[in-house]
N, CA, C and O atoms as a MOPAC input file, in Angstrom:
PM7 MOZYME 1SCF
protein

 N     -2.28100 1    49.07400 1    85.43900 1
 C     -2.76200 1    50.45200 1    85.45900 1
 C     -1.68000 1    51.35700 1    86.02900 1
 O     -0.81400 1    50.88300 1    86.76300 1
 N     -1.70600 1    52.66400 1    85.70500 1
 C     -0.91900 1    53.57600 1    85.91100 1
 C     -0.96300 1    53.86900 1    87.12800 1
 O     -2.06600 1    54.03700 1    87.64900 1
 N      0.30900 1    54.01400 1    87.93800 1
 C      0.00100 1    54.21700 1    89.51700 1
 C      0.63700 1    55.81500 1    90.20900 1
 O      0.43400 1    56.41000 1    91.26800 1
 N      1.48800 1    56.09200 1    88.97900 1
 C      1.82700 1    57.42400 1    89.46100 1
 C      1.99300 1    58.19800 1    88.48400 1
 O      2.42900 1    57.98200 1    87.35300 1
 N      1.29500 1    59.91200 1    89.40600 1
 C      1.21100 1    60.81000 1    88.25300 1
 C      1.48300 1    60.64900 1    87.08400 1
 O      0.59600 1    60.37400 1    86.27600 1
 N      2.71700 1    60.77600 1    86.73900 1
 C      3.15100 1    61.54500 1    85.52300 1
 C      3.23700 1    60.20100 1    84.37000 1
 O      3.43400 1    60.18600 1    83.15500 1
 N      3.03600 1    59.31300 1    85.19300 1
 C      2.22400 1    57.90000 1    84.46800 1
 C      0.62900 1    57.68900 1    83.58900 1
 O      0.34400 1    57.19100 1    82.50000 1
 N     -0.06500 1    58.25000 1    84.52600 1
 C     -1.36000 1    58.72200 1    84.57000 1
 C     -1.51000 1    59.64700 1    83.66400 1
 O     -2.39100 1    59.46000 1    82.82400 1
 N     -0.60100 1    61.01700 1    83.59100 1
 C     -0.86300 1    61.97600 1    82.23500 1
 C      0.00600 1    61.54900 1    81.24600 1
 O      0.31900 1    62.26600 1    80.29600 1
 N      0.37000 1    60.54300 1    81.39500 1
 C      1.29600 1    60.25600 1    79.81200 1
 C      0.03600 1    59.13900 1    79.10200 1
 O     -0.23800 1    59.03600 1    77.90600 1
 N     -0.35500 1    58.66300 1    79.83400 1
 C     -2.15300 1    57.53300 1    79.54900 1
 C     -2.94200 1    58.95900 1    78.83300 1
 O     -3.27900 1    59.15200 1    77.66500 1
 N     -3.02200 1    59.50300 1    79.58600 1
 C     -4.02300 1    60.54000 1    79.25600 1
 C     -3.65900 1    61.20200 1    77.46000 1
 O     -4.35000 1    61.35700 1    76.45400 1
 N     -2.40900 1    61.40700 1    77.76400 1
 C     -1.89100 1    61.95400 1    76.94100 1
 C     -1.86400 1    60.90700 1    75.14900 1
 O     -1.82000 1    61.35100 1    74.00100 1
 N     -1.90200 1    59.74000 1    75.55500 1
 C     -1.81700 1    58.32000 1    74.53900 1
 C     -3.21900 1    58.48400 1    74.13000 1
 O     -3.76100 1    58.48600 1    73.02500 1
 N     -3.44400 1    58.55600 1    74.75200 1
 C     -5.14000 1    58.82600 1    74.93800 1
 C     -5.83200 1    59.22300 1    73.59600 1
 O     -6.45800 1    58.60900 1    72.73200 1
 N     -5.41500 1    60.61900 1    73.81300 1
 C     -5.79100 1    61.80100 1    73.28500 1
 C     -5.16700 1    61.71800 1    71.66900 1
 O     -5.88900 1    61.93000 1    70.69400 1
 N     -3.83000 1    61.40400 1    71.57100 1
 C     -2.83700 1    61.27100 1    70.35900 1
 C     -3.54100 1    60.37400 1    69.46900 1
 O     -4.01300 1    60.56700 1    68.34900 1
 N     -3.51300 1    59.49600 1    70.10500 1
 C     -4.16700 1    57.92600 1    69.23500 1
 C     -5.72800 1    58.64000 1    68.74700 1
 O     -6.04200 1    58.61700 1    67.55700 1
 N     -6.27800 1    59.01500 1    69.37700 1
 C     -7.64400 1    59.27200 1    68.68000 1
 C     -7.41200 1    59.99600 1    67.10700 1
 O     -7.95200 1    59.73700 1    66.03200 1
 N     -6.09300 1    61.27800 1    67.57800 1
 C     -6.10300 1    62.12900 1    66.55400 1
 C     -5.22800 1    61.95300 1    65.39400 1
 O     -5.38900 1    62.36800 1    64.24600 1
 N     -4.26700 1    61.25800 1    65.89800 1
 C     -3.52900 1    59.88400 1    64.68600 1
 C     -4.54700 1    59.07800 1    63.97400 1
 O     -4.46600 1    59.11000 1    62.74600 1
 N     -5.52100 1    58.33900 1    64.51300 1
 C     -6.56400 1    57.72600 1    64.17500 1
 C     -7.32800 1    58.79500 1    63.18500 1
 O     -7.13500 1    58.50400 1    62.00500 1
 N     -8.00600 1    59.76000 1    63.34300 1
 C     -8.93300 1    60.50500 1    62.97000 1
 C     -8.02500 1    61.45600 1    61.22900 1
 O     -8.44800 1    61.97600 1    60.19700 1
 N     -6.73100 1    61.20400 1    61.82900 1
 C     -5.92400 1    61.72600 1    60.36800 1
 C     -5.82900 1    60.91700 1    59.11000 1
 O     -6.06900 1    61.26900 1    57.95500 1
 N     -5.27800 1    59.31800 1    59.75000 1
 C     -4.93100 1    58.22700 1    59.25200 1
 C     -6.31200 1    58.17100 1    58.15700 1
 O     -6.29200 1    57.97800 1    56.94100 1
 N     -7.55400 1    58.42300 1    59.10700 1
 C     -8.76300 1    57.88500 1    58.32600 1
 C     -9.15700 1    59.11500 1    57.24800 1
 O     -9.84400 1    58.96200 1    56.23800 1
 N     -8.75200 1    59.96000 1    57.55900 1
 C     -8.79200 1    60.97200 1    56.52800 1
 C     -8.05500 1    60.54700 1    54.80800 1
 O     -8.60900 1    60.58800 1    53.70900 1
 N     -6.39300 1    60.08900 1    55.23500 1
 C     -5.99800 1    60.23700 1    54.25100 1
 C     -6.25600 1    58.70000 1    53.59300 1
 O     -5.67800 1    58.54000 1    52.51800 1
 N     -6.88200 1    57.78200 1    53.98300 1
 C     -7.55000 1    56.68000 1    53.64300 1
 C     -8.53400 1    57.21200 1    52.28600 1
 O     -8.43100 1    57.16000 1    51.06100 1
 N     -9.53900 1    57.75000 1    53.28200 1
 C    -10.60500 1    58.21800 1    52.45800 1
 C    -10.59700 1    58.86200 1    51.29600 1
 O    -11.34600 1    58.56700 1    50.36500 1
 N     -9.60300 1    59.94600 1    51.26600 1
 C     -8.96600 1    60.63200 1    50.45700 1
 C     -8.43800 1    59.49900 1    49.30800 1
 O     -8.74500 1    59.55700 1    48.11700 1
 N     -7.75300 1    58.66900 1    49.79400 1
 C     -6.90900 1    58.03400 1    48.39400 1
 C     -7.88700 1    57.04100 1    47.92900 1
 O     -7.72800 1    56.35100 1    46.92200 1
 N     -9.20100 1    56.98900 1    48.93700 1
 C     -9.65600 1    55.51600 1    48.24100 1
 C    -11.16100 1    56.35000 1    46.92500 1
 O    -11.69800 1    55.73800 1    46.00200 1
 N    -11.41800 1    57.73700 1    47.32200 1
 C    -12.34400 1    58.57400 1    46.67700 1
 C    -11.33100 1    59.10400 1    45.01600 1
 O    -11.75600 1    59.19300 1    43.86400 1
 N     -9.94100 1    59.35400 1    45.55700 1
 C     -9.26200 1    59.43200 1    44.14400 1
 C     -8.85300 1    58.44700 1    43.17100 1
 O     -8.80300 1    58.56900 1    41.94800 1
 N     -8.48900 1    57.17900 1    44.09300 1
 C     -8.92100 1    55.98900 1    43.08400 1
 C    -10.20600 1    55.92200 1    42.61800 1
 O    -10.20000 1    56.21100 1    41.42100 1
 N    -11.24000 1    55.68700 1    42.99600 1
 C    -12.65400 1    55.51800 1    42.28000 1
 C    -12.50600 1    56.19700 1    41.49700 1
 O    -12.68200 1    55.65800 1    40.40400 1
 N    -12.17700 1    57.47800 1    41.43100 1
 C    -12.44600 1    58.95200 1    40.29900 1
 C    -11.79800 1    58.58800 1    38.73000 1
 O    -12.29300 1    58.88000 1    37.64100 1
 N    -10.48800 1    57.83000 1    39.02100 1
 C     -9.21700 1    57.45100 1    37.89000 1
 C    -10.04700 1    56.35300 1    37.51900 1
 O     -9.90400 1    56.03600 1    36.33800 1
 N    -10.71800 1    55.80100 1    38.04400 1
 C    -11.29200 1    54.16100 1    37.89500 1
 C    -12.39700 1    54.52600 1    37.10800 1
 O    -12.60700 1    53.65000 1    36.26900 1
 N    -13.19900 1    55.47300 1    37.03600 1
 C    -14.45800 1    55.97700 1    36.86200 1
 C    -14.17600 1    56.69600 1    35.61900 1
 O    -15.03000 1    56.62200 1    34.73500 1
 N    -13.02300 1    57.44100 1    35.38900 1
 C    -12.49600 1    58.15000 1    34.12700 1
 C    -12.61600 1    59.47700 1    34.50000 1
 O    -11.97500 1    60.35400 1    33.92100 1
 N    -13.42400 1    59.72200 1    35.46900 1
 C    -13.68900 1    61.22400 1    35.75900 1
 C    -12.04800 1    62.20000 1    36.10000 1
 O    -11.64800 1    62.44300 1    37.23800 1
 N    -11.51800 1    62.51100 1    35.15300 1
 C    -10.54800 1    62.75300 1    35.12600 1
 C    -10.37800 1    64.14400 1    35.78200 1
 O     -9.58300 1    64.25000 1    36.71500 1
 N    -10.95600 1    65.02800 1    35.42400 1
 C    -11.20400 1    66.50600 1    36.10900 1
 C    -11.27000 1    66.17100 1    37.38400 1
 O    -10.36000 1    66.31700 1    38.20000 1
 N    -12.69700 1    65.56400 1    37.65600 1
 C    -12.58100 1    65.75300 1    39.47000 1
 C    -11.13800 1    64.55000 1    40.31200 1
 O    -11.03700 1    64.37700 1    41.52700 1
 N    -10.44800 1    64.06700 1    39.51000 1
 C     -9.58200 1    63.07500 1    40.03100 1
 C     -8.57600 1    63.73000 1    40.24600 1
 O     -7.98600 1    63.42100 1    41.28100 1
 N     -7.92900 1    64.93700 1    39.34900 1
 C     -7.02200 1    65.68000 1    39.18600 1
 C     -7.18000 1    66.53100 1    40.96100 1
 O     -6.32800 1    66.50300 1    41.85000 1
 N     -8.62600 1    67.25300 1    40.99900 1
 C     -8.86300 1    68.03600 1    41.87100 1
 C     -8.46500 1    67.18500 1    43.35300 1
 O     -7.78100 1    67.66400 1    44.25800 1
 N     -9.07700 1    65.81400 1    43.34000 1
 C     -9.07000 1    64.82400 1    44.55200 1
 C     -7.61200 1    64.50000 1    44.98900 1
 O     -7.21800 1    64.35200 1    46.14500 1
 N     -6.75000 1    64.40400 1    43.62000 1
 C     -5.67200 1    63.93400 1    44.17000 1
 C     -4.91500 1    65.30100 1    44.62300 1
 O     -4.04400 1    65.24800 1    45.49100 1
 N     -5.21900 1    66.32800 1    44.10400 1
 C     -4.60300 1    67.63300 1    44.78900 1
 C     -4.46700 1    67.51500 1    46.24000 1
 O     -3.47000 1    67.71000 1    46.93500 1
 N     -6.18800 1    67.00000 1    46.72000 1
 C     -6.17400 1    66.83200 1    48.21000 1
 C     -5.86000 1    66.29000 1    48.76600 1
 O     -5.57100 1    66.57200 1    49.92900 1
 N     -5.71100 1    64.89200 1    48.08300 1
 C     -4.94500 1    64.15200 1    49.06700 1
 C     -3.31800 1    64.65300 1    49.31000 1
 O     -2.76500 1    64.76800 1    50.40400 1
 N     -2.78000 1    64.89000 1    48.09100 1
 C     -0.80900 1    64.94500 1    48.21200 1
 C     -1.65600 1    66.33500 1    49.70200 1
 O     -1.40300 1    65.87100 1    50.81300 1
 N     -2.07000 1    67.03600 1    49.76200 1
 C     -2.01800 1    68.14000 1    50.81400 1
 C     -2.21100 1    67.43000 1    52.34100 1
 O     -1.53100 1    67.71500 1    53.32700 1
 N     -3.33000 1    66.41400 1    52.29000 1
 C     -3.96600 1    64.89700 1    53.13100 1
 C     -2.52400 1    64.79100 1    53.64800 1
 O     -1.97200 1    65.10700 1    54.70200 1
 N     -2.22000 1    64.35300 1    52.76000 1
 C     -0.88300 1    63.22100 1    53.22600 1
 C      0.32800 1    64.00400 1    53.43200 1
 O      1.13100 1    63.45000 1    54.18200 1
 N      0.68400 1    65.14200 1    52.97300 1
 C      1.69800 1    65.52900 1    53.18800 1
 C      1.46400 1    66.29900 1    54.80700 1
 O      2.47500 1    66.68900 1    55.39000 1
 N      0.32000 1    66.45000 1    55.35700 1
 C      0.30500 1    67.54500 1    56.68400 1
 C      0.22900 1    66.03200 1    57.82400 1
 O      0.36700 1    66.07100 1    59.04700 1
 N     -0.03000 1    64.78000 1    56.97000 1
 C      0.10100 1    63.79200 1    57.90200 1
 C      1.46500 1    63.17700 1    58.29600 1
 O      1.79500 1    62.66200 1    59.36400 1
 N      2.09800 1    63.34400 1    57.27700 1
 C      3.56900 1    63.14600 1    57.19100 1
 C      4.21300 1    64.32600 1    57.95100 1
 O      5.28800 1    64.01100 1    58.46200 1
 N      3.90900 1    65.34600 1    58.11400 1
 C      4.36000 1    66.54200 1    58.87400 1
 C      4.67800 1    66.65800 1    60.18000 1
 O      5.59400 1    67.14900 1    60.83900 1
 N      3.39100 1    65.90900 1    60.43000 1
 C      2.89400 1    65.30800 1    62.38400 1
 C      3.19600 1    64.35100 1    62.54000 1
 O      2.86800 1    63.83700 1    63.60900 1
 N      4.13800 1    63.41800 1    61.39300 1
 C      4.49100 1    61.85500 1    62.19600 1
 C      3.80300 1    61.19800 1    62.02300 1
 O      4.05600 1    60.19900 1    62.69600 1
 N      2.95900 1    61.08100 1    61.47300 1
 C      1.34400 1    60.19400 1    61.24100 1
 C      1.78600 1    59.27100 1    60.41300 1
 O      1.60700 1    58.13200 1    60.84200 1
 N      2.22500 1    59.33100 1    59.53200 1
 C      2.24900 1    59.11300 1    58.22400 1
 C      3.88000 1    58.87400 1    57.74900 1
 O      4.10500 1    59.85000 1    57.03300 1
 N      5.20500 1    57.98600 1    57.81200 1
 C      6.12600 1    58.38600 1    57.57300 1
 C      6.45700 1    58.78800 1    55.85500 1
 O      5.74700 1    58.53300 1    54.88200 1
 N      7.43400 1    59.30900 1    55.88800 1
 C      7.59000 1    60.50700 1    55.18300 1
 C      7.75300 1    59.63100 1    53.42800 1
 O      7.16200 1    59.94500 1    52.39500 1
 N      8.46200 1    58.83100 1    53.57800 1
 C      8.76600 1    57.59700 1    52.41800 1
 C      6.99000 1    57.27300 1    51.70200 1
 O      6.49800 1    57.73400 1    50.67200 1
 N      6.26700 1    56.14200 1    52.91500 1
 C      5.35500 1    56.33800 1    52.59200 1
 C      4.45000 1    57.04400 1    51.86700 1
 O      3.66900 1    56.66000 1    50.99700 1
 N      4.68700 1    58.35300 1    52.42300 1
 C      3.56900 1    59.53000 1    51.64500 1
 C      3.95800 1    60.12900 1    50.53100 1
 O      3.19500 1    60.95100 1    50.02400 1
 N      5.11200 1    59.86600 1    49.97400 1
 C      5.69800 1    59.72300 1    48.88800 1
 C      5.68300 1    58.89900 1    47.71700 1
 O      5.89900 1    59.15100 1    46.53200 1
 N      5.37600 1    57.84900 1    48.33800 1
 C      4.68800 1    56.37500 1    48.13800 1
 C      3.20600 1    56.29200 1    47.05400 1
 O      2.85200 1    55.88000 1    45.95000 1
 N      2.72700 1    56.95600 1    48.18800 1
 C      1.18600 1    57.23800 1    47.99500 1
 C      1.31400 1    57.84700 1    47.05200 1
 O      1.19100 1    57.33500 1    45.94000 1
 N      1.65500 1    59.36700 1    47.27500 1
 C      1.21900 1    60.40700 1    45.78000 1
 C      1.98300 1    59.75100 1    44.65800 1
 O      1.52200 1    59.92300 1    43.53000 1
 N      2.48300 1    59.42000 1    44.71500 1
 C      3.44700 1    58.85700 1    43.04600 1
 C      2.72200 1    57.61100 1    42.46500 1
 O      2.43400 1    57.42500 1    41.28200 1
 N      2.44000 1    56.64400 1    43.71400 1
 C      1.08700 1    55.42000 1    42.77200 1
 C      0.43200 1    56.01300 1    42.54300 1
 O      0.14700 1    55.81600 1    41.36200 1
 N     -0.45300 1    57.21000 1    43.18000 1
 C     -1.46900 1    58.12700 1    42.46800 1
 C     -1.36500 1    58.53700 1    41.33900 1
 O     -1.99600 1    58.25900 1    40.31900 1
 N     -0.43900 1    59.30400 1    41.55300 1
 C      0.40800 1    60.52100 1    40.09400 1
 C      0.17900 1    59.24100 1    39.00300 1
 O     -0.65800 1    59.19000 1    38.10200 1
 N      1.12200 1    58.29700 1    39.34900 1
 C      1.21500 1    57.26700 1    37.82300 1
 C     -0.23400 1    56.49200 1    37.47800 1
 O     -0.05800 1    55.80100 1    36.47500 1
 N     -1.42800 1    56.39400 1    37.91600 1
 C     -2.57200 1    56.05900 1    38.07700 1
 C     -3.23800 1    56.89100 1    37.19500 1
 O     -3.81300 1    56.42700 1    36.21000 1
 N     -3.21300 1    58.36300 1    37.51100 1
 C     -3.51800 1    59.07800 1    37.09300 1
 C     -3.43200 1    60.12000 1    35.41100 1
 O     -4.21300 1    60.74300 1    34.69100 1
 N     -2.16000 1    59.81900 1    35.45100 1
 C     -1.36800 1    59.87900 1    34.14200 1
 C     -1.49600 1    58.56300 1    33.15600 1
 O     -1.44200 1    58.75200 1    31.94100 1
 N     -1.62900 1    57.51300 1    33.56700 1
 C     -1.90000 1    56.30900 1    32.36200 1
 C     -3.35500 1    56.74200 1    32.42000 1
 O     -3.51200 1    57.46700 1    31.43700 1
 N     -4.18700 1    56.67500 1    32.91200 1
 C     -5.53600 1    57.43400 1    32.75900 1
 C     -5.58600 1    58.30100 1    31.78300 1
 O     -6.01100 1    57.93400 1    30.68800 1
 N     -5.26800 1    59.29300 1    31.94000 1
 C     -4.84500 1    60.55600 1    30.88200 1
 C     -4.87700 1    60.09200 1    29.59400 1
 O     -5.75100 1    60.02100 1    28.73000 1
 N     -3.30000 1    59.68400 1    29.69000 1
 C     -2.71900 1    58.95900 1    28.20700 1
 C     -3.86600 1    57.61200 1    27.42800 1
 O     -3.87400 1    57.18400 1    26.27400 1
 N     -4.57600 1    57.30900 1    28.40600 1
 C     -5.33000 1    56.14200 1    27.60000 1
 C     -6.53900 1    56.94100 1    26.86100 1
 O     -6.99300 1    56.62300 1    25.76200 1
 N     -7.11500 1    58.36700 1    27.89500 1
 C     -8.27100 1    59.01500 1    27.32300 1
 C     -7.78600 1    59.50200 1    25.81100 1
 O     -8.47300 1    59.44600 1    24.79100 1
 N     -6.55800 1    59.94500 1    25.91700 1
 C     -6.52400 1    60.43500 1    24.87400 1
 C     -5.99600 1    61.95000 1    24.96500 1
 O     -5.89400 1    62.63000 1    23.94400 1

């Protein structure tokens, strides 16, 4: 355990970060796992709209360090190409 001050608010401080790292992380989870279903589903309109949100998801997570930057690059482009053979198969 932390025995002096500025020990104690840097705990505090881990604290606090991790929750909101946590609480982002699970955002852009949700986000990519609702725009897969959508491509999976064919619903192509609302997939288009979903993945809008996520590249925005992921890019403000990548902004804050959450998320490194490669990664979230990562993400939207398996999306993007997910999304586009989708397309091309509808027709």
């Amino acid at each position: 355990m932390a025995n002096h001050p500025s020990a104690e608010r840097r705990n505090r401080q881990r604290i606090r970060r991790t929750a909101r790292n946590k609480s982002v992380k699970s955002a852009v989870r949700t986000d990519l796992r609702k725009a897969r279903e959508l491509v999976a589903a064919n619903k192509l309109d609302d997939a288009s709209k979903a993945a809008a949100k996520l590249v925005s998801t992921v890019d403000k997570a990548a902004q804050k360090g959450i998320v490194h930057p490669k990664a979230a690059s990562r993400i939207k482009a398996r999306l993007a190409k997910r999304l586009h053979a989708a397309k091309k198969a509808a027709g």
